[in-house]
C-alpha positions in Angstrom: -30.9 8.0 -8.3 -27.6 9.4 -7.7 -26.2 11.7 -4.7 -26.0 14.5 -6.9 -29.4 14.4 -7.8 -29.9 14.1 -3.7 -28.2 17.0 -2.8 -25.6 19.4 -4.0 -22.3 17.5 -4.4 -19.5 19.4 -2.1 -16.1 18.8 -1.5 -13.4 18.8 1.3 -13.3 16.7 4.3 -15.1 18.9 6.5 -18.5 18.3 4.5 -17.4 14.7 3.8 -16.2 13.9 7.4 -18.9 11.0 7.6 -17.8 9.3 4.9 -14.4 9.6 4.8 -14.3 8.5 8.6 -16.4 5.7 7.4 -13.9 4.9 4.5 -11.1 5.1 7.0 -12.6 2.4 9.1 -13.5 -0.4 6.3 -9.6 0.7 4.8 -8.2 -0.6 8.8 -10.4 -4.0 8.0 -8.2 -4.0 4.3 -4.7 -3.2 6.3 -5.5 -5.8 9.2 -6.1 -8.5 6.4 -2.6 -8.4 4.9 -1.1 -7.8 8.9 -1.9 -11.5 9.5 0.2 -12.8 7.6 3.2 -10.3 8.5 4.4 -12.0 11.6 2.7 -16.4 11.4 3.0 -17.1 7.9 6.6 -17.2 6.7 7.3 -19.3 9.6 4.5 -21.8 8.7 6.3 -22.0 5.5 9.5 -23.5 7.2 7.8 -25.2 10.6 4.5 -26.9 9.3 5.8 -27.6 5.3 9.6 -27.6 5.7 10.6 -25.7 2.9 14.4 -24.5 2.8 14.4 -22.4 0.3 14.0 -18.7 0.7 12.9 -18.4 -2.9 9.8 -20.5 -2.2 8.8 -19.2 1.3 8.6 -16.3 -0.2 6.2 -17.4 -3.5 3.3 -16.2 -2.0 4.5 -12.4 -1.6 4.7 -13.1 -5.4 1.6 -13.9 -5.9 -0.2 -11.6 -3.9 2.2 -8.2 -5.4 2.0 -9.8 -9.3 -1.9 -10.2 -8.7 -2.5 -6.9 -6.3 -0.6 -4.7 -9.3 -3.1 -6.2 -11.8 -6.1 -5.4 -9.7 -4.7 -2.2 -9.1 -4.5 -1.8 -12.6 -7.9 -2.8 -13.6 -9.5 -0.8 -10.0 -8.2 2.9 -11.7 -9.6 2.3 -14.8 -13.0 0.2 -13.6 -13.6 3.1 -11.2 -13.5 5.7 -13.9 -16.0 3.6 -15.8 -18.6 2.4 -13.4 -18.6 4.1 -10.1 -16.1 3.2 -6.9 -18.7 1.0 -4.4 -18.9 -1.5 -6.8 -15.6 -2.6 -6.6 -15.0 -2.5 -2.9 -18.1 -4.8 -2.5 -16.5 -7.3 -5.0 -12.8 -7.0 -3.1 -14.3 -8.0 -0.2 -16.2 -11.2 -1.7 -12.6 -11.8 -3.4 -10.7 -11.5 0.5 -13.5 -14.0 2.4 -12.2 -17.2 1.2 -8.5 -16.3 2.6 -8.6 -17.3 6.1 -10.5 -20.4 5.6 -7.7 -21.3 2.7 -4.9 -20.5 4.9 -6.2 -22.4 8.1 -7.3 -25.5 5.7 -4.4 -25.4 3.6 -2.5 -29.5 3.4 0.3 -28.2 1.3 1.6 -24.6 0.4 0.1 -24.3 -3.2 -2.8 -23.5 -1.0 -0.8 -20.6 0.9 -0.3 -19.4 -2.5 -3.8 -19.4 -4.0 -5.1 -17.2 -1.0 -2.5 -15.0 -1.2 -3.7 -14.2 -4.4 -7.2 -14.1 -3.6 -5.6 -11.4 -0.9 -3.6 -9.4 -4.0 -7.3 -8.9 -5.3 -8.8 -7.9 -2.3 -6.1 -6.0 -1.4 -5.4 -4.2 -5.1 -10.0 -3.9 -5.3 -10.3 -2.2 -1.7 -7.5 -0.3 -1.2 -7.3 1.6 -4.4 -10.9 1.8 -4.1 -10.3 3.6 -0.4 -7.7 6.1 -2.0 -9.8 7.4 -5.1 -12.7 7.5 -3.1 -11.3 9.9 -0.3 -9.2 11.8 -3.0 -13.0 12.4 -4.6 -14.4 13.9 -1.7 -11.6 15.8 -0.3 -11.0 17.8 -3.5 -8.0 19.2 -4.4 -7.3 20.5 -1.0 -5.7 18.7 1.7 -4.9 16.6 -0.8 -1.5 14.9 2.1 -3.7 15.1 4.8 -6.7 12.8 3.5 -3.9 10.0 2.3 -2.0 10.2 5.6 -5.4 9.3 7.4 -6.2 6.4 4.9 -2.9 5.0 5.0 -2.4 5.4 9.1 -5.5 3.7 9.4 -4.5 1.0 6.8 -1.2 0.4 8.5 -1.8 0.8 11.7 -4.1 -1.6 11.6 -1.6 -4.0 9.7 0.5 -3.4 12.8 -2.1 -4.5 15.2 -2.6 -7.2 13.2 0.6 -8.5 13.1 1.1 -7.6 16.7 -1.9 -9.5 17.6 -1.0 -12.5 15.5 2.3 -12.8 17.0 1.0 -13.1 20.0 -1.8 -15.4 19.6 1.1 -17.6 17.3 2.7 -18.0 20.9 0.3 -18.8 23.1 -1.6 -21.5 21.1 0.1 -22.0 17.3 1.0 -20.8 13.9 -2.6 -22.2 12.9 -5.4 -22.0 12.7 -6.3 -19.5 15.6 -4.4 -15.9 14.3 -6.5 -16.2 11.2 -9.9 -16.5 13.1 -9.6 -12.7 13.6 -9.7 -12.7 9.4 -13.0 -14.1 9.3 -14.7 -11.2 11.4 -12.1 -8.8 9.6 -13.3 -9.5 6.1 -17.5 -10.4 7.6 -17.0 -6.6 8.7 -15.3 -4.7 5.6 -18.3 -6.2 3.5 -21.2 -5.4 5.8 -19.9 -1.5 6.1 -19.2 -1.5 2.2 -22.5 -2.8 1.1 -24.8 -1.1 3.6 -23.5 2.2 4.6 -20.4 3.4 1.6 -21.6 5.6 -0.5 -20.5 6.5 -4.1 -18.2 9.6 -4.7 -17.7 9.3 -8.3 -19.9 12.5 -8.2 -17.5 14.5 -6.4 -14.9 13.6 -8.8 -17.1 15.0 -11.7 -17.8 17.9 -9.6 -14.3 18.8 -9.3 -13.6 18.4 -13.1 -16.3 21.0 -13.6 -14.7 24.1 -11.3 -11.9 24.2 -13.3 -11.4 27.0 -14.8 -10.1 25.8 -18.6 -13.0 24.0 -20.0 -10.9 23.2 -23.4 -8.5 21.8 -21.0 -11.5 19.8 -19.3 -12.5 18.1 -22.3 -9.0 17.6 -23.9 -8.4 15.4 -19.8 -12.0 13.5 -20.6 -10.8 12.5 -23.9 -7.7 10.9 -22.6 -7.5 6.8 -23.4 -6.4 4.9 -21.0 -3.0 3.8 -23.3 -2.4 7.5 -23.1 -2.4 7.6 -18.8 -0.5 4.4 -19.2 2.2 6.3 -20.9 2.2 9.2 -18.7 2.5 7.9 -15.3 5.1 5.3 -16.3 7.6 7.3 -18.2 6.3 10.2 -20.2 5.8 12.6 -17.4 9.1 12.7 -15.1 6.9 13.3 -11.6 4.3 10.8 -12.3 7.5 8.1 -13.8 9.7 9.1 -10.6 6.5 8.7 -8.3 6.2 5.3 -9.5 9.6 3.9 -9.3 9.6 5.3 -6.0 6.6 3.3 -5.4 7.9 0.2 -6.9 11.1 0.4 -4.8 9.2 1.0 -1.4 7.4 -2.2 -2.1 10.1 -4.0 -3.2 11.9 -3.7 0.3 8.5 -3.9 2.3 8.4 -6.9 0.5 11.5 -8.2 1.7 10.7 -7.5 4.9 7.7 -9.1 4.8 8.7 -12.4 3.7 12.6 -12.3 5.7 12.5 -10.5 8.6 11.1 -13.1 10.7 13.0 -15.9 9.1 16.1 -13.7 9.7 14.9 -13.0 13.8 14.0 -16.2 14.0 17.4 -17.4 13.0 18.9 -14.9 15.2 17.1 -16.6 18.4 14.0 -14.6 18.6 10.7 -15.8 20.0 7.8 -15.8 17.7 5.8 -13.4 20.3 9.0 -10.9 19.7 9.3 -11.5 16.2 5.8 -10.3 16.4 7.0 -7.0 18.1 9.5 -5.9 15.7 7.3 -7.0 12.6 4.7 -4.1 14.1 6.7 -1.9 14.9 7.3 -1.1 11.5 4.1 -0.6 10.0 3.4 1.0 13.4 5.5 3.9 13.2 4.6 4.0 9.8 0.9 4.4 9.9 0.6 6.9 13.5 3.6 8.8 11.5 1.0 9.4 8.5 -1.1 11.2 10.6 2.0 14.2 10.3 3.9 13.4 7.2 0.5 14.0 4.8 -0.4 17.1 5.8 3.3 18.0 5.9 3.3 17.7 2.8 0.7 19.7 1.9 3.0 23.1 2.7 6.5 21.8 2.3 5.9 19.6 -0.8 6.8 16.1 -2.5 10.0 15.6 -4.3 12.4 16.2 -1.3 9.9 14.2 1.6 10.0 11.4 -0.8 13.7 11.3 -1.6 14.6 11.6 2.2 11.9 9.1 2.8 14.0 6.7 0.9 17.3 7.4 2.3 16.1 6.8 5.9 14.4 3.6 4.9 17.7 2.4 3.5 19.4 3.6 6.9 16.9 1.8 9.0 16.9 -1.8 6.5 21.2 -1.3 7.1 20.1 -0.9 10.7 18.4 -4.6 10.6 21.7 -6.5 9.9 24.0 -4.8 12.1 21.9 -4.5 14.8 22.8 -7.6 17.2 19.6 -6.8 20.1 16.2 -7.0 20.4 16.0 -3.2 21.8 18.1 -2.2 18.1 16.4 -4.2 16.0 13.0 -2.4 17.3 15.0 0.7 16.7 16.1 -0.6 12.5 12.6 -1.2 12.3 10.6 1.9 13.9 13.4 4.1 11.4 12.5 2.0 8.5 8.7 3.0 9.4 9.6 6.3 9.6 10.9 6.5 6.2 8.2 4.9 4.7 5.8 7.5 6.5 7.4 10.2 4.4 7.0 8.7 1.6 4.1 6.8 1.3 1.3 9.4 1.8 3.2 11.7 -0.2 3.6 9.5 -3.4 0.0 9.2 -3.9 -0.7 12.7 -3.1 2.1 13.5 -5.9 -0.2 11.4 -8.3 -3.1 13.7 -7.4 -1.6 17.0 -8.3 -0.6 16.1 -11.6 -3.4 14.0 -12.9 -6.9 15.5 -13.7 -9.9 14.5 -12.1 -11.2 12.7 -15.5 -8.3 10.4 -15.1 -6.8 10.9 -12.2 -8.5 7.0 -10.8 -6.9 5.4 -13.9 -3.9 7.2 -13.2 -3.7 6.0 -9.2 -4.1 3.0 -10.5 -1.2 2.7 -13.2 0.9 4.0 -10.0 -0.2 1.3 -7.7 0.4 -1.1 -10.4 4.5 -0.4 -10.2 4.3 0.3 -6.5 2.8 -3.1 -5.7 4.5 -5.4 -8.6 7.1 -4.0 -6.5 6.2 -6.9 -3.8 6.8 -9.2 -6.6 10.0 -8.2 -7.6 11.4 -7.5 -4.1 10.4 -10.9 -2.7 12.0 -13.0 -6.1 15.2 -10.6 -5.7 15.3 -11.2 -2.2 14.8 -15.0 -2.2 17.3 -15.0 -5.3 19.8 -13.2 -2.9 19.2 -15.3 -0.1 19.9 -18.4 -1.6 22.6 -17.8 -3.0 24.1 -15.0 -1.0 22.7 -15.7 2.7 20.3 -13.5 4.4 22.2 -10.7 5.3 23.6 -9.6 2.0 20.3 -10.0 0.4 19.0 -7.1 3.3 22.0 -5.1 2.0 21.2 -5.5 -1.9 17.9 -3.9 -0.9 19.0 -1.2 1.1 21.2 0.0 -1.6 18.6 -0.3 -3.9 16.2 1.7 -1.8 19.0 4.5 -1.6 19.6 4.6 -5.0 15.7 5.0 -5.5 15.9 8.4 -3.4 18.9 9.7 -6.0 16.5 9.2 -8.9 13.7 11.0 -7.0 16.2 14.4 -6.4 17.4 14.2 -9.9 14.5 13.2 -12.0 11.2 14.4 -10.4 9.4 18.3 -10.5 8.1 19.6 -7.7 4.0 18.8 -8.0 3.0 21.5 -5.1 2.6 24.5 -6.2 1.2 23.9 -8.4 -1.7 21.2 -6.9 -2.5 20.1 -10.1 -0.7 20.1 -13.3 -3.1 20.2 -16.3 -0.3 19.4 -19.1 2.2 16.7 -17.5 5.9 17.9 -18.3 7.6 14.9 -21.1 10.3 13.0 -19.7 
């Protein structure tokens, strides 16, 4: 029996709230999973296996962002098919093995395997998070209900990391930090299995108070190859959208794998390597909370291309900054950035694809904006081995700026309208 045949399916977040507040605490248990490894687990690659080479430290960001686009990829369309609870359920059977890998783990093949086993988890729960709130929102408040999914996700990745740090110092890289991922991942299953409830009712609902039912079916009938198409290059929001995506990744991914190599090598204690690696995700998630709804009445295209631009301020902030007190500063502005744009990218996905294919279409978006973790971690490892550390921060930033010029130049504005029924070609 399905919740339509309950009660009347209605949407916004008022007669959702339960739900979507529930949603919003198993997507914290999704963030805090990756925010283990954001402060202890580059430096286990260079003090428990020796390796040198920036290149391989940072293998298992491309695992987890080649593996989290795929699962991205498969989530949209999956969800579409069969129904959103489903797949949350199986993401978190994917994430349990992770801690125990990473605390076990004799060489750092074994490092690499979880973190794939995390890109799953990560790419299954996460998009599974976003197209279930975007269901029972509506197509109001569209920038409000991503800003709360995506504060909760990385704030909790910021207390994560925070936390991590800190336990790092007092005891060691290993095993105790990832203790907390056992109870993380124990949790995000309980809550998805017993108390989630599907939404892919609300999403149909939707579809059916529109008010062109030609236009209805024509969406329905879309294949998948077709919303492939789209959001990659044929429409110029959804193709702007998703190199935006893939270029926010890209440096997040640098930063993920670098930044404490780069503090470290700069004198920095783990415990405030810790600091500055929550910082960032910090800012960025409580700054959510503002920037989605924000967007909601003043728009996409320009929060996203000065979104960019202040990220590639703050990531030029991180190598010329020579303190702790300015390298807190580099990194709360690069949060800041990614606060304007994040929330709003995904909302941007939402106005222009239709309800009937609007999860495939998320999930062709998060495809780009996560292999950007793969790309931005090879690049950056490339860099750093053969340019040193510091230029291979400034390649990014200028790639991250750049990024913002093709969002002003390329991309329509998506609100008004909230949706657009017939995507504009490239």
């Amino acid at each position: 029996m399905t919740q339509s045949s309950l009660s009347p399916v209605r949407l916004g977040l008022r007669a959702n709230w339960h739900q979507f507040t529930l949603l919003v605490i198993v997507n914290a248990f999704v963030g805090a999973m990756v925010g283990l490894e954001r402060t202890v687990v580059p430096l286990i690659a260079e003090q428990d296996f020796g390796i040198v080479s920036k290149t391989v430290v940072l293998s298992f960001i491309i695992s987890f962002g080649i593996v989290k686009a795929l699962a991205n990829l498969s989530a949209g369309g999956l969800a579409d098919r069969f129904g959103r609870k489903w797949l949350l359920v199986v993401g978190w059977l994917v994430g349990l093995p992770v801690p125990f890998l990473i605390i076990l783990a004799p060489t750092w093949s074994w490092i690499v395997l979880a973190n794939g086993l995390l890109g799953i988890n990560q790419g299954l729960c996460w998009s599974t998070t976003v197209i279930m709130k975007i269901d029972l929102v509506g197509p109001r408040q569209r920038g409000l209900a991503m800003g709360l999914n995506e504060a909760s996700g990385y704030g909790a990745v910021s207390l994560s990391a925070l936390t991590t740090g800190y336990i790092a110092s007092a005891y060691a890289l290993r095993p105790y930090p990832f203790y907390l991922g056992i109870g993380f991942a124990l949790l995000g299953l309980l809550l998805s299995l017993f108390f989630v409830q599907e939404t892919h009712g609300h999403a149909r609902e939707e579809a059916r108070q529109l008010p062109n039912a030609t236009t209805v079916n024509d969406a329905i009938r879309r294949p998948f190859a077709e919303v492939l198409l789209l959001t990659s290059w044929k429409d110029r929001a959804l193709f702007a959208v998703s190199q935006a995506g893939l270029v926010n990744n890209l440096n997040d991914g640098m930063v993920w794998g670098l930044l404490p190599i780069f503090l470290a090598g700069a004198g920095l204690s783990v415990e405030r390597i810790g600091i500055v690696a929550a910082v960032y995700p910090g800012v960025w998630g409580v700054s959510q909370l503002g920037t989605g709804a924000l967007s909601d009445h003043l728009g996409r295209k320009w929060m996203i291309a000065t979104g960019l631009w202040v990220q590639a301020i703050g990531i030029v902030g991180l190598v010329v900054a020579q303190r702790f007190a300015l390298w807190v500063g580099a990194a709360a502005l690069m949060g800041l950035g990614t606060a304007l744009v994040y929330p709003t990218l995904l909302a941007a996905v939402s106005d222009v694809a239709h309800p009937a294919w609007r999860a495939s279409a998320v999930g062709v978006y998060r495809l780009w904006r996560d292999g950007g973790y793969a790309v931005g971690a090879l690049l950056s490892g490339l860099l750093a081995d053969s340019l040193g550390l510091p230029w291979a921060i400034m390649t990014i930033a200028g790639v991250t700026a750049l990024s913002g010029f093709v969002v002003a130049a390329v991309m329509y504005e998506t609100l008004p309208p909230r949706r657009v029924v017939s995507p504009e070609p490239a």
